[in-house]
C-alpha atoms as one frame of an Amber mdcrd trajectory, in Angstrom:
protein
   0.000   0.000   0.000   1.831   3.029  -1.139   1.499   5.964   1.772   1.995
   9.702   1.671   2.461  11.094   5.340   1.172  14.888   5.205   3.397  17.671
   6.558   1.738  20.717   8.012   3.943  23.229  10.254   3.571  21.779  13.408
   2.621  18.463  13.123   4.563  16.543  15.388   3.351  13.012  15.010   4.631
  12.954  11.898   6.943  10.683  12.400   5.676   8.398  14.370   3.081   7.850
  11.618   5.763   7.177   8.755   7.407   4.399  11.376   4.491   2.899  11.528
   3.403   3.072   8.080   6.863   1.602   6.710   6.658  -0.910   9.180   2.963
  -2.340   8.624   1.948  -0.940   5.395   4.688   0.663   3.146   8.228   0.408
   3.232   8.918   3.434   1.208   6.170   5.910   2.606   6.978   9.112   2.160
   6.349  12.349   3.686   4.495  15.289   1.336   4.975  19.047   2.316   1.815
  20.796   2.509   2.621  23.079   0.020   2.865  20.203  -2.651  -0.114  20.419
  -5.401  -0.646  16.520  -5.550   0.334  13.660  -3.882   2.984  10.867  -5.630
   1.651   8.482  -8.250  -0.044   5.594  -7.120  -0.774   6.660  -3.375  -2.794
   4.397  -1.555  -3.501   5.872   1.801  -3.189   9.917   2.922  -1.722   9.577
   6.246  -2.547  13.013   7.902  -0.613  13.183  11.423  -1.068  14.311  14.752
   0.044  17.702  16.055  -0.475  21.562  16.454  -0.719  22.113  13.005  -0.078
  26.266  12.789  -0.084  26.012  16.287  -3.638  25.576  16.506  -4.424  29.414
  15.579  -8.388  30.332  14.652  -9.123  26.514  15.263  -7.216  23.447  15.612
  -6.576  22.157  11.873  -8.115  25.500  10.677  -5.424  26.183   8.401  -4.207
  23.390   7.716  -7.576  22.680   5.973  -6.890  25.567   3.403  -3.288  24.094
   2.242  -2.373  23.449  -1.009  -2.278  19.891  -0.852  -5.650  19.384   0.679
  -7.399  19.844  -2.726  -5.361  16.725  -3.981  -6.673  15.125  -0.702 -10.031
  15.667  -1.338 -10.207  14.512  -5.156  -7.832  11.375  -3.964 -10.824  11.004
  -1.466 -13.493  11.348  -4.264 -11.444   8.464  -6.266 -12.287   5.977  -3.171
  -8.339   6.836  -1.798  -7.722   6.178   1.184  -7.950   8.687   3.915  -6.791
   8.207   7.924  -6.621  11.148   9.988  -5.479  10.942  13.485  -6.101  13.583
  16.335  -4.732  17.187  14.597  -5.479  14.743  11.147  -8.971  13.862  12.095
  -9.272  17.646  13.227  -8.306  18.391   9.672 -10.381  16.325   8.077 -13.701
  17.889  10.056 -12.193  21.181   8.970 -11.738  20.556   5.424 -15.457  19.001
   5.003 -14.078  15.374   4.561 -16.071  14.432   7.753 -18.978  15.746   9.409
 -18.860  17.620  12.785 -15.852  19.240  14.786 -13.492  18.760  18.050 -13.717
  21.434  20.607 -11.889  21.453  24.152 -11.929  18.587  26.209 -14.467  18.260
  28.352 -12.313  19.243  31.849 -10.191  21.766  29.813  -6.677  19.912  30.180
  -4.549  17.963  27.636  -5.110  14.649  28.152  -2.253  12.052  27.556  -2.538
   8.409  28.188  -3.444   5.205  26.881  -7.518   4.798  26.751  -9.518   1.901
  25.696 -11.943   1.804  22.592 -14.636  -0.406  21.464 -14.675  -1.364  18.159
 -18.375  -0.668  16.499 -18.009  -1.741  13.099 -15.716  -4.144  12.191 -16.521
  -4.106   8.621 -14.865  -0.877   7.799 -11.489  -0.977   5.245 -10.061   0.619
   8.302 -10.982  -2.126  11.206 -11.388  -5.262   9.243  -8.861  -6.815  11.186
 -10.914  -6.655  14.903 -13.777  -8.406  16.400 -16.893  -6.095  16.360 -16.871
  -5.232  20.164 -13.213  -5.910  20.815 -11.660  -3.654  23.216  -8.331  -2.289
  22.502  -5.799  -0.181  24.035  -4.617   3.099  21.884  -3.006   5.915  23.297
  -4.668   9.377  22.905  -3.072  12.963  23.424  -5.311  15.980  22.733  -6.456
  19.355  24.380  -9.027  19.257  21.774 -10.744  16.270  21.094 -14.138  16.145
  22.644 -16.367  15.488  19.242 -19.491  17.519  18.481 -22.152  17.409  15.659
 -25.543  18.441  15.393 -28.633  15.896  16.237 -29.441  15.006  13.022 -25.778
  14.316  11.791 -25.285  11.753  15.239 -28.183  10.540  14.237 -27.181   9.682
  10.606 -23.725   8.569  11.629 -24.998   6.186  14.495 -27.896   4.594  12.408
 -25.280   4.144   8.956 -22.668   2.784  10.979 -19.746   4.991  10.576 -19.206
   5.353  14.360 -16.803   2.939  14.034 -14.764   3.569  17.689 -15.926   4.215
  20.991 -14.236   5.493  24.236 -15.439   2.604  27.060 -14.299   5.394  29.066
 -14.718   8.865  27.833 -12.168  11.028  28.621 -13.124  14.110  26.561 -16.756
  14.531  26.528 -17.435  13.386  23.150 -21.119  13.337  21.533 -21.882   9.475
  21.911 -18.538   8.211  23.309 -17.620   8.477  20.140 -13.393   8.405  18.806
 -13.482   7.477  15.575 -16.200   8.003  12.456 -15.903   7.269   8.936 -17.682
   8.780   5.839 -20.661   7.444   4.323 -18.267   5.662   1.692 -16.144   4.255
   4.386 -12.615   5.687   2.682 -11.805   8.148   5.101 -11.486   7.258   8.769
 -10.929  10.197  11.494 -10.042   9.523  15.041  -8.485  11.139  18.122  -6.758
   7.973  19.588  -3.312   7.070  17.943  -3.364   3.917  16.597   0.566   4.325
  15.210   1.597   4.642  19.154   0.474   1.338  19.828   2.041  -0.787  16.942
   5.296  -2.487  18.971   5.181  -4.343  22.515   7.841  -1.846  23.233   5.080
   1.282  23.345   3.118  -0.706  25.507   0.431  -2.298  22.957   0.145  -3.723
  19.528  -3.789  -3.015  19.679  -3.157  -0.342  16.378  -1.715  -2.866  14.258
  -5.047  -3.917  13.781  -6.274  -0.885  11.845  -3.188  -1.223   9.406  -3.481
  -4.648   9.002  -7.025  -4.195   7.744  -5.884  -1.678   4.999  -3.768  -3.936
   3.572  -5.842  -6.698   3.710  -8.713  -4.049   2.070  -5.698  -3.354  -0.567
  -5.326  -7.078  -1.065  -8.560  -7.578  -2.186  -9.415  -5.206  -4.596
């Protein structure tokens, strides 16, 4: 699966999201500048990474939404491309009009850092494939702005078409619905505020995110 890691100023999970990437998915995932006007031939997955993209002026993800490369996000999205966003990515997304609703403070109005666990809701998502519907995993989150909001109606449409696809067992935010992690209605772009590239290696202290790149490829495999 060929994987373009997104650069913003200020994301600092980028990294950590290549690692992981080369290491379950891609060996030669790259990273793409935001300024870029498209993404390499043949990408797979858009990777967009945690962080303080801009340092979180007018709204987290706010302007990151409005770079360049984001309009070669969205038409890769339109194509069926895959699309993972995680915490500033999934902020991003909700910014850009990839997903529906936004992230506003947490809840308590402190960063939260530490490992949380999720339930998986749909397991038949190209994104969670790989779980049990129900399993609970371990991911780690770390966010001062992650407690999910949409309006009645939208909650509504995303509980009843299953793209609620993770749910805190123990929310730490606030979120609408417990919810950390929603897909679109075509199930190609996944947003979520727990890190699921953090918990790839024993050595982090879980594996439980393999999962979610495991299922890409397997998605990837099939096609």
């Amino acid at each position: 699966m060929k994987t373009a890691v997104i650069q913003f100023p200020g994301s600092n999970c980028d990294a950590d999201a290549l690692h992981a990437a080369r290491l379950l998915l891609d060996e030669q995932a790259q990273f793409v500048w935001h300024t870029e006007a498209g993404l390499p031939q043949g990408t797979d997955l858009v990777f967009l990474p945690g962080g303080f993209s801009y340092g979180d002026h007018l709204r987290s993800g706010a302007i990151a939404a409005r770079s360049p490369i984001m309009e070669a996000v969205k038409a890769h999205a339109a194509r069926g491309g895959y699309v993972l966003g995680v915490c500033n990515g999934f902020q991003v997304l909700t910014e850009s009009g990839l997903l529906p609703g936004a992230l506003s403070r947490n809840r308590e109005l402190h960063f939260l850092c530490r490992p949380v666990h999720l339930r998986v809701e749909n397991a038949g998502t190209a994104f969670t494939g790989a779980y049990a519907e129900g399993q609970i995993i371990e991911v780690p989150i770390a966010h001062g702005e992650g407690n999910y909001y949409a309006d009645a109606e939208t909650i509504a449409r995303l509980e009843g078409e299953g793209q609620v696809v993770f749910r805190y067992v123990d929310n730490p935010n606030g979120s609408l619905n417990d919810i950390a992690g929603i897909v679109n209605a075509r199930g190609n772009v996944l947003g979520m505020m727990p890190h699921p590239e953090r918990a790839v290696e024993a050595l982090l202290g879980s594996e439980d995110g393999q999962g979610l790149f495991q299922s890409l490829t397997g998605t990837l495999a099939t096609r």
